[in-house]
VOGU-3710 file (C-alpha; in Angstrom, 3 decimals, decimal comma):
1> xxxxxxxxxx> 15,922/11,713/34,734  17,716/9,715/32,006  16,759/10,237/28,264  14,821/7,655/26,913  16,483/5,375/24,533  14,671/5,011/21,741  14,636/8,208/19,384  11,710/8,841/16,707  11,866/11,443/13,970  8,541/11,658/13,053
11> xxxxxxxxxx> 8,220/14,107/9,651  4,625/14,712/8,522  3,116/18,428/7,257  -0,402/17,534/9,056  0,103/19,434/12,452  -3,478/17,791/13,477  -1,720/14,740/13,646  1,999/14,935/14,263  1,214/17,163/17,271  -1,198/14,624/19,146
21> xxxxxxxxxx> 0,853/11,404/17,907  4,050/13,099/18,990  2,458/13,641/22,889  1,404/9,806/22,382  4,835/8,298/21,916  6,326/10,996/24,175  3,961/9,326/26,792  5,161/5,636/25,655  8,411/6,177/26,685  10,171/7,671/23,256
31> xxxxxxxxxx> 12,141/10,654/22,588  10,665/12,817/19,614  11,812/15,352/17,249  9,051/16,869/14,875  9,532/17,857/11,341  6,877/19,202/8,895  8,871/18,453/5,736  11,390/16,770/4,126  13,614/20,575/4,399  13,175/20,716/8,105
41> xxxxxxxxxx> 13,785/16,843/8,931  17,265/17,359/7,145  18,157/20,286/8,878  16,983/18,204/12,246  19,452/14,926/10,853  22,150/17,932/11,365  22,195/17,764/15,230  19,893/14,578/16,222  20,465/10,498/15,415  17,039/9,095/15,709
51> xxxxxxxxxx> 16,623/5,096/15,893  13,733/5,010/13,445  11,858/7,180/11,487  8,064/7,610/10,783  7,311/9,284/7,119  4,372/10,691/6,036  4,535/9,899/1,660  2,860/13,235/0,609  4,096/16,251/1,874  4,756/19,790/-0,049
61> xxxxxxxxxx> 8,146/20,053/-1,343  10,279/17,000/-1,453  7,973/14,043/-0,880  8,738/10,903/1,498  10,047/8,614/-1,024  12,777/11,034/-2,141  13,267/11,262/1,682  13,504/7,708/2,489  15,965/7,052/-0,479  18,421/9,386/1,655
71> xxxxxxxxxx> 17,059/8,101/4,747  17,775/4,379/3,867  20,829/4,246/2,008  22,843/7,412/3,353  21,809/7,118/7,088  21,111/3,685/7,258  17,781/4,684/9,172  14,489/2,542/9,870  11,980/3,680/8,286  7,829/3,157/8,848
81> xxxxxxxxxx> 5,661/5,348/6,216  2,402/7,238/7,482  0,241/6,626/4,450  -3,389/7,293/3,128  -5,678/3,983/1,671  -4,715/5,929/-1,908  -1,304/5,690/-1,639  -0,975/2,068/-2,762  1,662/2,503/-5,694  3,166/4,580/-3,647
91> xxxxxxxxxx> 3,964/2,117/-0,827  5,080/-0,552/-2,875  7,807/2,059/-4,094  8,946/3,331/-0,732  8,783/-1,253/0,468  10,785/-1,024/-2,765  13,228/1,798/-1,842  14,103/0,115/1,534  11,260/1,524/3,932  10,361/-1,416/6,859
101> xxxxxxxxxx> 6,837/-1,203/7,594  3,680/1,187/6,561  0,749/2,111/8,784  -2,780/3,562/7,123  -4,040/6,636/7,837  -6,339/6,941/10,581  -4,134/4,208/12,267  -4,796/3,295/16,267  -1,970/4,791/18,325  -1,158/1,246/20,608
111> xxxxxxxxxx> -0,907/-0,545/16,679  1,312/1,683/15,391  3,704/1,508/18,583  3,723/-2,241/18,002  4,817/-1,702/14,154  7,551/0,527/15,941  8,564/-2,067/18,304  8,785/-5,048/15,529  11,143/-2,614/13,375  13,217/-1,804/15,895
121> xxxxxxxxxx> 13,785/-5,437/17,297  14,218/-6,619/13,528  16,909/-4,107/13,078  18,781/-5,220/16,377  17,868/-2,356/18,570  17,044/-4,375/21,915  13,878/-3,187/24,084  13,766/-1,073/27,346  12,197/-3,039/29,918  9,064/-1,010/29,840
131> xxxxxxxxxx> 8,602/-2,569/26,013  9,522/-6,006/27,117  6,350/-5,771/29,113  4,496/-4,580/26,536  4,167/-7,931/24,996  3,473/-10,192/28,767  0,282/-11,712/29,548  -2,294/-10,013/31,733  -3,763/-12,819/34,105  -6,964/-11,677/36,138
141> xxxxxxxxxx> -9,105/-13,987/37,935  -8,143/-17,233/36,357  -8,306/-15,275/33,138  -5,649/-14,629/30,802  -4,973/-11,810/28,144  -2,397/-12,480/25,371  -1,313/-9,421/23,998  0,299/-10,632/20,961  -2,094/-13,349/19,820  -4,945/-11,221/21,013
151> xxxxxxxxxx> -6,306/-14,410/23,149  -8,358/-14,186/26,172  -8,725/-17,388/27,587  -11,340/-18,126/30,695  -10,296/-20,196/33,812  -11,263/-23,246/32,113  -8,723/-22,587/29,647  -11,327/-22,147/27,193  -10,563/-19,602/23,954  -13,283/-16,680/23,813
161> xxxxxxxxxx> -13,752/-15,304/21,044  -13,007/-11,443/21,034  -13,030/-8,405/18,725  -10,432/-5,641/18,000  -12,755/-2,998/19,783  -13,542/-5,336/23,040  -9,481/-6,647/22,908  -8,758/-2,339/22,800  -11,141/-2,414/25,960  -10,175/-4,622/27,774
171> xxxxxxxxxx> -6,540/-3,946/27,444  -7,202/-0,333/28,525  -9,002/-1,524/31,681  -6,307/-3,857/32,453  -3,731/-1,219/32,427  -5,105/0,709/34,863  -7,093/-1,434/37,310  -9,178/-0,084/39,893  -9,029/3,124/38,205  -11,882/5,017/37,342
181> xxxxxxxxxx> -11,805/5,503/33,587  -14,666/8,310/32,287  -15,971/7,499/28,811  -14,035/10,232/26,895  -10,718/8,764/28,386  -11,745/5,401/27,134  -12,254/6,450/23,987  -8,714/8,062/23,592  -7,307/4,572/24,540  -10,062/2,551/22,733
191> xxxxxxxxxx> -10,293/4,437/19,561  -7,607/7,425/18,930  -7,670/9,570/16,377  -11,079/7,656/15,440  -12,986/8,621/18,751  -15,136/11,193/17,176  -16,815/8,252/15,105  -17,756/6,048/17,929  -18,575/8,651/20,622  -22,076/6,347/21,531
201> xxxxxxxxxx> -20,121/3,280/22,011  -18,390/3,036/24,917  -21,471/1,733/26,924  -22,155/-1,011/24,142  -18,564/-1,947/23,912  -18,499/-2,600/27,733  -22,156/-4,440/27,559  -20,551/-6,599/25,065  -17,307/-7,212/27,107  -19,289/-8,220/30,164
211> xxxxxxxxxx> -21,217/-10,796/28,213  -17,516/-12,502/27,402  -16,078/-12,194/31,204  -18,448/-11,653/33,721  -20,613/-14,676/35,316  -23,456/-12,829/35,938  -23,851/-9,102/33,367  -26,597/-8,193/35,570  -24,476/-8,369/38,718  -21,125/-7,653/37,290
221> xxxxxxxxxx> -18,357/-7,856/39,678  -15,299/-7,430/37,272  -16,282/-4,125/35,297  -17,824/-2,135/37,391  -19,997/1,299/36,563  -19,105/4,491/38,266  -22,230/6,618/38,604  -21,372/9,711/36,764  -17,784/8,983/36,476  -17,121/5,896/33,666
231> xxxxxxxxxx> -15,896/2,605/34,613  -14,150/0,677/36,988  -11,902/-2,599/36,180  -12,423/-3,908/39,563  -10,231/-7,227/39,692  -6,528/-7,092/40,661  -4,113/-7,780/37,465  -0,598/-9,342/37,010  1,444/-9,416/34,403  4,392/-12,410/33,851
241> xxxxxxxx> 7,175/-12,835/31,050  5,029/-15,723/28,475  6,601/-18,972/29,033  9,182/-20,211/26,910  8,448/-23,402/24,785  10,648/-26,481/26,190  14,496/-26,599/25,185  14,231/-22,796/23,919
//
């Protein structure tokens, strides 16, 4: 099996998240290398030449923004900070040292893959296939899921309004359709690191998202409960390249 071609370095002390997030892009398609500090992501930059790098800003020893200084303007790296809602000054100085992007701590796996994505297309790195995808339109009985406007529009080609949770739903049953999906594996997809806060809301989340796409919520035929199991996303889904505007 080939490597995959996109390499992350992802640096952060906090072993309760680098651990899980690292399994998360390693299931995305990316190649990671961990490092809990600034020390051990040097030593790593010995024998490995990531494509981007995610930085967490505090860490024990030397702290990100040293890090990114020698990230930026010796390596020449990408660089996307892991910081907490405190950390504001401390942002603007790593924006200010070169760094691309920040993501706030608890972040939702699926947004921060996105942020990765942009960076790496903004820096020239073209995507795999598999990312191309990422960004096509799901189309389900006359329905259609935009991904990067976060638009559902109904066979009418009507605009429905839709939240970040019920957009996080549906995209998770639309990625695996006709699969049975049991509530704890919804909330992994739905809600990430987060889950533990929302554990009672997977059924009202669904109820809600059946009141925007099914005809009849008392009879639905598009999400479908599985008695004891979850939920079942019972309508077959494609997914096309978006069109491209005239004379583009």
């Amino acid at each position: 099996m080939s490597e995959p071609e996109t390499h992350i370095l992802l640096i952060d002390d906090e072993a309760t998240l680098r651990e899980p997030l690292a399994e998360y892009l390693a299931g995305q398609g990316f190649a990671v290398t961990e490092a809990d500090s600034a020390a051990a992501a040097r030593s790593e930059l010995t024998q490995i030449h990531p494509d981007i790098v995610l930085l967490d800003i505090m860490m024990p020893g030397e702290d990100g923004l040293s890090l990114c200084r020698h990230l930026v303007e010796a390596r020449g790296l990408p660089v996307i900070f892991l910081t907490a809602k405190t950390e504001a000054m401390d942002r603007i100085i790593g924006l200010e040292l070169g760094a691309d992007d920040y993501v706030l701590k608890p972040f939702e796996p699926r947004e921060l893959v996105a942020r990765i994505r942009t960076v790496l297309r903004r820096v020239g790195k073209a995507a795999t296939p598999q990312e191309q995808m990422e960004d096509w339109p799901y189309e389900f009985e006359g329905w259609l899921l935009d991904p990067l406007k976060r638009k559902l529009t109904d066979p009418a080609g009507v605009t429905v309004p839709i939240s970040t949770a019920e957009f996080r739903l549906l995209r998770a049953f639309l990625d695996a359709p006709r699969k049975v999906l049991d509530r704890d594996l919804l909330l992994d997809l739905v809600q990430g690191r987060e889950a533990q806060l929302f554990d009672r809301a997977v059924d009202n989340q669904v109820s809600r998202l059946r009141r925007k796409i099914e005809a009849d919520t008392s009879n639905p035929q598009l999400v479908l409960t599985v008695r004891g199991g979850g939920y079942q996303f019972a309508a077959n889904v494609k997914r096309s390249p978006p069109s491209q505007p005239s004379g583009a």
